[in-house]
N, C-alpha and C positions, 0 to 999 in steps of 0.2 A: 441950646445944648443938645447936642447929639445923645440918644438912650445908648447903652450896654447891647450889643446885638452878641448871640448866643444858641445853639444848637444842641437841643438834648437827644445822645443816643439812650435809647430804652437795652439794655444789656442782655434783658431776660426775653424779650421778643425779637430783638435784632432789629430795631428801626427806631427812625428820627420820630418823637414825640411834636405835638403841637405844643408849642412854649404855654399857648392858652389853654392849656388845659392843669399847665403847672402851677404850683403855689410854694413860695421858698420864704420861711419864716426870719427872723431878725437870726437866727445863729448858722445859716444857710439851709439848713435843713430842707429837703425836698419834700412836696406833697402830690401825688394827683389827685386831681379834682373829681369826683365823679357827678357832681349834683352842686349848682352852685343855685342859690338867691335871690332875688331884684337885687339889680345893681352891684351884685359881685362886694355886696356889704358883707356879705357870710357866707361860708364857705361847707358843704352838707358831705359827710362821707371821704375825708381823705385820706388818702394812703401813704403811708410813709414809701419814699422809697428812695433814699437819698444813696443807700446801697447799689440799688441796682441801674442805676443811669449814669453815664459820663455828661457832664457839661464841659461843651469846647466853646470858644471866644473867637470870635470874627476879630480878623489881623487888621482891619480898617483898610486891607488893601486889597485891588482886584488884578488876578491874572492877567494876561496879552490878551484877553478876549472878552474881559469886562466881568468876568466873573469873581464873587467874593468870596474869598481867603478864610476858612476857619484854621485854627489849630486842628493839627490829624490829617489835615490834607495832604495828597501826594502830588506832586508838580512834575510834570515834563519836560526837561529844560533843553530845546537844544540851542547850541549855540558854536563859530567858527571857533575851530584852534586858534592860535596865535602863538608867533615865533619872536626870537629878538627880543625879550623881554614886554611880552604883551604890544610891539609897536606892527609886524608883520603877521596877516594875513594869512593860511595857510592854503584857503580855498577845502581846507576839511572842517567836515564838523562831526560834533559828539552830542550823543544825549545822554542825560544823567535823569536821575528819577531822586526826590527831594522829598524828604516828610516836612513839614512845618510843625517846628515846636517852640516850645516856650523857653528861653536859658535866660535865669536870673535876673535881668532885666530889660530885657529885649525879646521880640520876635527874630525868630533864625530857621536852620532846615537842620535836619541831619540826614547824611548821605546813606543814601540805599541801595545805589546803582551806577557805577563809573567807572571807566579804564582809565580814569588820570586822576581822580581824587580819591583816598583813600575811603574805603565805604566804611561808615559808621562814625565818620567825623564829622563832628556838630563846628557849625558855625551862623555866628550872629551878622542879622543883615537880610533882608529880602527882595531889597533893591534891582539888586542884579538876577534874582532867579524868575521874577516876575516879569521882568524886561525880555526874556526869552522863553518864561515856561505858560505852562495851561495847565489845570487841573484833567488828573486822569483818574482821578479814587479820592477814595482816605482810606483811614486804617480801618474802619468799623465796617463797611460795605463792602469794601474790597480786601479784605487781610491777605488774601494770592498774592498782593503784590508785594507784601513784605514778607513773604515765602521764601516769592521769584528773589526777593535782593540775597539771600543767602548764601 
């Protein structure tokens, strides 16, 4: 059985934490770790900090380029128009720019950046964005980019 894979931003410093250095009790509650024990039996010095970090969840899936998918990710999708009810070709293409989020029971994107899709519409599905797109950010590293979609 495959682990929970997961990415902690630190909110108060601005960067991705070592997951090992975190400790998350039975009611999820965050800790870091400052000093641990033989064998990580006890845990010496920690800090709450379940306030100040986001935790994002890897989508299980990876980009056009091998790379893996957290929630918060920005995707760069381009992909050709198409005429005739999706069956013709148009020889143009578009790029859109795609957040990855989470809607109620699925992985989906919502739209950031697009001259044919209305920007700010969430849809579920990542099938199709990942068949064309690559990661170019997230929201935590890069927030420009969700400036630039405004």
């Amino acid at each position: 059985m495959k682990g929970i894979k997961f990415r902690i931003w630190d909110k108060v410093a601005n960067k991705w934490l070592d997951d090992e250095d975190i400790y998350f009790n039975q009611e999820g509650e965050a800790y870091l770790i400052e000093e641990r024990t033989w064998a990580y039996q006890s845990y010496m010095h920690k800090e709450y900090i379940t306030e100040k970090v986001e935790i994002v969840r890897f989508t299980g899936l990876e980009d056009k380029n091998g790379k893996e998918i957290y929630e918060g990710d920005i995707l760069e999708c381009t992909s050709e128009l198409l005429t005739n009810f999706g069956k013709t070709k148009t020889g143009r293409y578009e790029t859109t720019y795609k957040q990855v989020i989470w809607l109620t029971d699925s992985w989906g994107y919502r739209v950031l950046k697009s001259k044919h899709i209305v920007e700010g519409a969430k849809r579920k599905g990542l099938e199709v964005a990942i068949k064309f797109g690559v990661i170019c950010g997230n929201i935590y590293e890069n927030p420009e980019l969700l400036e630039e979609s405004k």
